[in-house]
PAVEX-543005 format. One record per residue (C-alpha): residue in three letters; x negated, y negated, z. Coordinates in steps of 0.05 Angstrom, whole numbers. Each point is the difference from the previous one (the first is absolute). Layout:
<pt><type>Ala</type><u>X</u><v>Y</v><w>Z</w></pt>
...
***
This chain:
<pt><type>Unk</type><u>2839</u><v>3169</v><w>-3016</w></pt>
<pt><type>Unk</type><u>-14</u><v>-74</v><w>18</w></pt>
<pt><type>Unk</type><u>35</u><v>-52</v><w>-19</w></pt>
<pt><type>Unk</type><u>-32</u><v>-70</v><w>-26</w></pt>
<pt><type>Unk</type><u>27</u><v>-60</v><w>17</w></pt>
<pt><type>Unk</type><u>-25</u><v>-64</v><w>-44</w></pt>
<pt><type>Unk</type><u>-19</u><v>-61</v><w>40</w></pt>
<pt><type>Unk</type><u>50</u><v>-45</v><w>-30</w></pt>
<pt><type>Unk</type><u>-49</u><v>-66</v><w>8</w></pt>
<pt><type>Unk</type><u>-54</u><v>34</v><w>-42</w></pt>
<pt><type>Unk</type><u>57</u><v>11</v><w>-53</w></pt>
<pt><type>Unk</type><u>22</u><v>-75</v><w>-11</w></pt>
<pt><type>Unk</type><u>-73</u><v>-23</v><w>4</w></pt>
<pt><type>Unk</type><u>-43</u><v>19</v><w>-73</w></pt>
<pt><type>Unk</type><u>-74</u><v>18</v><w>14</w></pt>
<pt><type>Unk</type><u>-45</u><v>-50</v><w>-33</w></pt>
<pt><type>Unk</type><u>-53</u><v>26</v><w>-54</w></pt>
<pt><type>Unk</type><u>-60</u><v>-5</v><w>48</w></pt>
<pt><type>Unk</type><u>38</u><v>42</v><w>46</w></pt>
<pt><type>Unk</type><u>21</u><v>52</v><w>-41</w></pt>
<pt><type>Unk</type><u>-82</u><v>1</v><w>-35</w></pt>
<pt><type>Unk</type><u>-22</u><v>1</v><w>72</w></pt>
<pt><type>Unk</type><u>42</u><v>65</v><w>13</w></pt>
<pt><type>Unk</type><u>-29</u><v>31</v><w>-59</w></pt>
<pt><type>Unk</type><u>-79</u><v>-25</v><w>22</w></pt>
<pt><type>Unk</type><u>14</u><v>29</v><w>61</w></pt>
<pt><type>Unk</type><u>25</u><v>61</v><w>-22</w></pt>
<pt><type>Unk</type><u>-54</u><v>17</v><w>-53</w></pt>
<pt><type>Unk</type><u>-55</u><v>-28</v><w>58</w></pt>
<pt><type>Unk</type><u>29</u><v>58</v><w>44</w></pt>
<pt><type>Unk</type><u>4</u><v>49</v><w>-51</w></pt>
<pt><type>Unk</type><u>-70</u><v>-8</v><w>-6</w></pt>
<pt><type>Unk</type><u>-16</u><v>0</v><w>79</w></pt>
<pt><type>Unk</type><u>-31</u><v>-69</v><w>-3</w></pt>
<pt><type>Unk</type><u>9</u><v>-47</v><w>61</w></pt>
<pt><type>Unk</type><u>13</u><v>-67</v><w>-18</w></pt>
<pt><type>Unk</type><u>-69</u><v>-25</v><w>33</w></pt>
<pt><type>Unk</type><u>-36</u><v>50</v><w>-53</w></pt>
<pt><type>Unk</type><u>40</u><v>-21</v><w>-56</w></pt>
<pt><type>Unk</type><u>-13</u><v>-85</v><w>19</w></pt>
<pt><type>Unk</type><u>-68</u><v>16</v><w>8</w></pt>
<pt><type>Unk</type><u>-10</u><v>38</v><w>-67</w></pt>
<pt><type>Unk</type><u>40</u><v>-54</v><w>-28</w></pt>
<pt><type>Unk</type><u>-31</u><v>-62</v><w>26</w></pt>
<pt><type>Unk</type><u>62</u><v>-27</v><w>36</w></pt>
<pt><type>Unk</type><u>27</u><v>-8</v><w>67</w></pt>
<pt><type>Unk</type><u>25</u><v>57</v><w>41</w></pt>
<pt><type>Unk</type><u>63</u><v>-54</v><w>17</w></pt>
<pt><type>Unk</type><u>10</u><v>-19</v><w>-67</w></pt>
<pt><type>Unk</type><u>9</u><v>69</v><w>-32</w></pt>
<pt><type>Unk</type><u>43</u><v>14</v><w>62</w></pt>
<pt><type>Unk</type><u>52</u><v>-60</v><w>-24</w></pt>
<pt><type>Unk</type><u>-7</u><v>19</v><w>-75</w></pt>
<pt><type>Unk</type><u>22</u><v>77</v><w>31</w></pt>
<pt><type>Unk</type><u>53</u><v>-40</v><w>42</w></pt>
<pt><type>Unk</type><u>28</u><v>-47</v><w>-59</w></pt>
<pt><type>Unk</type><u>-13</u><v>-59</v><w>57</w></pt>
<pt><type>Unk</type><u>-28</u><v>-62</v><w>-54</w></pt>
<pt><type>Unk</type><u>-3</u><v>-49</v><w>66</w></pt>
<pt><type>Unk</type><u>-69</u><v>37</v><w>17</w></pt>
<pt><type>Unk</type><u>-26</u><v>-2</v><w>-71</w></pt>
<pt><type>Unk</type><u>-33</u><v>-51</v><w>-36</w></pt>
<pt><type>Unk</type><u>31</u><v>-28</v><w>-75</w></pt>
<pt><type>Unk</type><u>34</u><v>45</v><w>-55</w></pt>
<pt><type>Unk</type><u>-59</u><v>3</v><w>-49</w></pt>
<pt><type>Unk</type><u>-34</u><v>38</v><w>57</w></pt>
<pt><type>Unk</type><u>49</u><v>41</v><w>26</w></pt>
<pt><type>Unk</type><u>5</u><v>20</v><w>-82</w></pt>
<pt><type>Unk</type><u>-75</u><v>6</v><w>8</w></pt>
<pt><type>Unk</type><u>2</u><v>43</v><w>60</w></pt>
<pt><type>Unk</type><u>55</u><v>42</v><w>-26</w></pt>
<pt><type>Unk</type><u>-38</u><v>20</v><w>-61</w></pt>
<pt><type>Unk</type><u>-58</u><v>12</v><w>28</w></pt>
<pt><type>Unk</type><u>29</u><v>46</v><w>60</w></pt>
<pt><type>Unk</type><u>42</u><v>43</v><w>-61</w></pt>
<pt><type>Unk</type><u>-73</u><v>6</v><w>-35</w></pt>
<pt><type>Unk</type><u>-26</u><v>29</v><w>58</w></pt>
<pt><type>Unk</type><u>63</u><v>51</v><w>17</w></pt>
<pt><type>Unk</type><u>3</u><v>20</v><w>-71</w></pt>
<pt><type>Unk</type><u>73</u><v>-30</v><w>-13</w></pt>
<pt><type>Unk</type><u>33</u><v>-26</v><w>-65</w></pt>
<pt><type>Unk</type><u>-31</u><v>-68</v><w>8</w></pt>
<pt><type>Unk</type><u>42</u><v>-24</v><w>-46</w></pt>
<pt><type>Unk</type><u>64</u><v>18</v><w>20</w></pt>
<pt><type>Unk</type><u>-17</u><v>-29</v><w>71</w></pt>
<pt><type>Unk</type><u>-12</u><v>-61</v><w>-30</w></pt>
<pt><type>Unk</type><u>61</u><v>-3</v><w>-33</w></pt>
<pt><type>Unk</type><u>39</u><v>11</v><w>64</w></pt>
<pt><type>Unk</type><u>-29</u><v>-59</v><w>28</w></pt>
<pt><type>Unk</type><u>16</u><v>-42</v><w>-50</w></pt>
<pt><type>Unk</type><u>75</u><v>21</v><w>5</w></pt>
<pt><type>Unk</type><u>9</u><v>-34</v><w>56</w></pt>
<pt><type>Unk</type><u>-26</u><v>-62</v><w>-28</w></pt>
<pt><type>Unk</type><u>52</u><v>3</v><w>-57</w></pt>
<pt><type>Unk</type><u>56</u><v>18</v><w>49</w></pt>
<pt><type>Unk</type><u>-17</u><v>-70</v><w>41</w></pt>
<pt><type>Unk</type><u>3</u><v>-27</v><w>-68</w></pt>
<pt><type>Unk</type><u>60</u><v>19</v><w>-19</w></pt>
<pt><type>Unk</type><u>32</u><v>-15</v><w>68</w></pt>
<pt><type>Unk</type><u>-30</u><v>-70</v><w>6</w></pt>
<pt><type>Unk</type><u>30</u><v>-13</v><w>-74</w></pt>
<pt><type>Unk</type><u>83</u><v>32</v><w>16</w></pt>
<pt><type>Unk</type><u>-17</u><v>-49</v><w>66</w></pt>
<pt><type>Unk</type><u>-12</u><v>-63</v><w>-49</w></pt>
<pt><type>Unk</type><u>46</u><v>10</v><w>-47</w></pt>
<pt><type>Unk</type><u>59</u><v>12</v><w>52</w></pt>
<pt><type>Unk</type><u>-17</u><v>-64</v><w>27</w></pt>
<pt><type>Unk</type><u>-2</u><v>-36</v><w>-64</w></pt>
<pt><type>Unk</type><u>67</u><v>22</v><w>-14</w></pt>
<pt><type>Unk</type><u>20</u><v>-24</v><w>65</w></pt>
<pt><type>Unk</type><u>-17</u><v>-69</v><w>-12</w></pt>
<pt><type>Unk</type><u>36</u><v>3</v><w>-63</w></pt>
<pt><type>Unk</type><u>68</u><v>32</v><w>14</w></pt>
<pt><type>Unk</type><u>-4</u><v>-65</v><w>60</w></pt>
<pt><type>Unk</type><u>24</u><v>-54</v><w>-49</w></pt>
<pt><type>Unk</type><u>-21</u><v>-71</v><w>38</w></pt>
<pt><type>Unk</type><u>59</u><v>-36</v><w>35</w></pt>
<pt><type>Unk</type><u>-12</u><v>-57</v><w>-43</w></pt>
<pt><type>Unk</type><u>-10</u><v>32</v><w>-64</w></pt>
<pt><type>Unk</type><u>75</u><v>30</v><w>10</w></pt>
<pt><type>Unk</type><u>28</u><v>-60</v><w>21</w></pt>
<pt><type>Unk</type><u>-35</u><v>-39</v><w>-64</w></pt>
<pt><type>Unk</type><u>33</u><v>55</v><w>-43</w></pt>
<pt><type>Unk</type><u>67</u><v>-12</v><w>35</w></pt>
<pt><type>Unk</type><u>9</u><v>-76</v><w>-9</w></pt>
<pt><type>Unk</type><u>-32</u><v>5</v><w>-67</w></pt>
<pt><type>Unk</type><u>57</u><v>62</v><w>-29</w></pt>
<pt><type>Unk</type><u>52</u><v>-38</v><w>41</w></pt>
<pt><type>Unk</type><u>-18</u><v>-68</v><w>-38</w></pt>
<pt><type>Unk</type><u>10</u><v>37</v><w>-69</w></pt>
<pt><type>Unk</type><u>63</u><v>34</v><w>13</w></pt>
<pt><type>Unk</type><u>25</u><v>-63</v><w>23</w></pt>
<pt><type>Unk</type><u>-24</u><v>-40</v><w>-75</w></pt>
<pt><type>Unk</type><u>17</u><v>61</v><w>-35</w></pt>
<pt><type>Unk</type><u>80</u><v>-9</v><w>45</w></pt>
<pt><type>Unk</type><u>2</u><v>-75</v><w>-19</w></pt>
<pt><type>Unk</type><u>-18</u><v>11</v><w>-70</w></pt>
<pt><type>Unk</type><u>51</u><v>50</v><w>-14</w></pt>
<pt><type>Unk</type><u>42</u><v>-37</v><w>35</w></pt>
<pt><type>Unk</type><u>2</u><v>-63</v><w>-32</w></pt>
<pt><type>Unk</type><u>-2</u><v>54</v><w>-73</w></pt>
<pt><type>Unk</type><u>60</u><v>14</v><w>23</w></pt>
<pt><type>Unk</type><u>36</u><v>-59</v><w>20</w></pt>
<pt><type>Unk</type><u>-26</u><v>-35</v><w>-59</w></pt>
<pt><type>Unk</type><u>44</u><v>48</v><w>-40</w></pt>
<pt><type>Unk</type><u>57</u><v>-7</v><w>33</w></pt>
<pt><type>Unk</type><u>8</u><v>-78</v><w>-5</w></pt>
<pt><type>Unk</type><u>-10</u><v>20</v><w>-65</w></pt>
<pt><type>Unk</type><u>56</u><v>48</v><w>-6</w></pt>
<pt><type>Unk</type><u>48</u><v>-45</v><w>34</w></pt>
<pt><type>Unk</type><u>13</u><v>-55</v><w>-46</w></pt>
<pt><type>Unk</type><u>16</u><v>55</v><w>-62</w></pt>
<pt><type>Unk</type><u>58</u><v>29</v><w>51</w></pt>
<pt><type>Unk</type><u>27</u><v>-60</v><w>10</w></pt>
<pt><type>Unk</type><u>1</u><v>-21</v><w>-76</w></pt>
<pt><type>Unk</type><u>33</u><v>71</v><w>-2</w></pt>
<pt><type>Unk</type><u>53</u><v>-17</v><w>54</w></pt>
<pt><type>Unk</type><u>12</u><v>-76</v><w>-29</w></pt>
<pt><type>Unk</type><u>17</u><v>27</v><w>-70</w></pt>
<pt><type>Unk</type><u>48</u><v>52</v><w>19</w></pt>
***
């Protein structure tokens, strides 16, 4: 019995949509015993272009409304669930989405756990001014009462 051992570099790396639809193109396109130059020439399209859609490689393919084009019409021709390819692709598209948006949103609160060096200092001679009115005020509360207090004890003291 053989024993597999997993590539760990394929394992960290997550195969985009286009490559995992061009895997199953390829697959149903061999099923059938088409070469790829009968299948772009039944289809209308490049030889080079179906080989990147079967190869997931977007740098050799024009925009994503006709690589969704392409796609559709390539799943027509094999027979596949046209629809459910087409939803594949677009899961891609909401994954970027959804990574681009954690991406924001970490750095937004990044910038607002960093409070400004001036802001803070602002807030610190502003708090320390109050507690130091607030300190005075009771202070002076205080002593006011006991002036206050002191005559009385010694009207106390002066009559005994």
């Amino acid at each position: 019995m053989k024993e597999i051992k997993s590539n760990p570099e394929d394992n960290t790396k997550p195969q985009s949509s286009l490559k995992r639809i061009g895997n199953f193109i390829k697959e149903a396109r061999l099923s059938r015993n088409q070469s790829v130059e009968e299948l772009a020439s039944d289809l209308k399209i490049g030889s080079h272009q179906l080989k990147a859609i079967e190869e997931g490689n977007e740098e050799e393919l024009p925009e994503k409304v006709f690589i969704k084009a392409m796609v559709r019409r390539i799943s027509q021709k094999l027979k596949l669930d046209t629809e459910f390819i087409m939803n594949e692709l677009k899961t891609e598209r909401q994954e970027i989405k959804i990574e681009e948006i954690v991406e924001e949103v970490a750095k937004k609160t990044r910038k607002s756990k960093d409070p400004s060096p001036l802001g803070f200092w602002i807030f610190i001679l502003i708090s320390g001014f109050l507690g130091l009115v607030a300190s005075s005020l009771i202070f002076n509360l205080f002593s006011e009462s006991f002036q206050n207090q002191t005559p009385k004890q010694e009207l106390i003291k002066k009559t005994k």
